[in-house]
N, C-alpha and C positions, 0 to 999 in steps of 0.2 A: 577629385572628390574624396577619395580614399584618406588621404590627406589631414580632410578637416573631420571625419569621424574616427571614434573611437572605436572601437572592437566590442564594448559593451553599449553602443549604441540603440536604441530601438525605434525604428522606423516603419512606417505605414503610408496611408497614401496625403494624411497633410502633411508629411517630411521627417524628420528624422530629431528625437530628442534623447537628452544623457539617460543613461539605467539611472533608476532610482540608487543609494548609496548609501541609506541605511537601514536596519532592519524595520523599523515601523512603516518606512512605504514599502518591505519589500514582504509585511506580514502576510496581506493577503494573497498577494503570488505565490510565498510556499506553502499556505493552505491549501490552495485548492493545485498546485503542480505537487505535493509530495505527502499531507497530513492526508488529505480524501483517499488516494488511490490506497495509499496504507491501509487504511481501514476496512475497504471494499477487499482488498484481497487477504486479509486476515478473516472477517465474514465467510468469505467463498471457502477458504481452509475449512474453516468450524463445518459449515456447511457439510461440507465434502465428507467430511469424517466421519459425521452422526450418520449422514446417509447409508456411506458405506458398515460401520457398525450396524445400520439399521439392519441391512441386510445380510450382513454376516450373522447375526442373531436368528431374525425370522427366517430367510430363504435358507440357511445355511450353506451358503457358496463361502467357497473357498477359493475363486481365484487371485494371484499374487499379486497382484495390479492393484484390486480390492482391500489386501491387507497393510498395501505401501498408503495407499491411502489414509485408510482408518488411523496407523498410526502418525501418519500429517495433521490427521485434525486430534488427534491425542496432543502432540506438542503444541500446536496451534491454540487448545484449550490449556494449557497449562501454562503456556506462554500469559496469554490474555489471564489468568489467576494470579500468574507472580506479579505480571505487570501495577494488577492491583493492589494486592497483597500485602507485597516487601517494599518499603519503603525506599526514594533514590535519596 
């Protein structure tokens, strides 16, 4: 069996057919295995950041952990500006 499949095979339970082999059928597989999850953890960055600046302003804590953070969602935010921004 080994044989007659290919290694980029994709198989389920009606049996076993070729990987898709060019980008247009393989657009929406890397939408949602690799454009989504980008996003969602670029978001959680931002997130994280303003948080912890939140708190760095009002509560006035200083722990180190808090300030690695804050500058995560600094790069994070500036990241997502250039992105915009500067043209590719």
């Amino acid at each position: 069996m080994s044989a007659i499949m290919s290694k980029n095979d994709i198989c389920n339970a009606e049996g076993c057919a070729p990987a898709p082999s060019s980008l247009d059928a393989n657009k929406t597989f890397i939408f949602f295995i690799r454009i989504i999850p980008s996003l969602l953890a670029m978001v959680c960055i931002i997130i994280g950041g303003i948080i912890s600046m939140f708190a760095i302003i009002k509560y006035r804590d200083s722990a180190i952990l808090l300030f690695l953070s804050a500058l995560f969602g600094l790069f994070g935010i500036i990241f997502v500006l250039v992105e915009f921004l500067v043209p590719h």
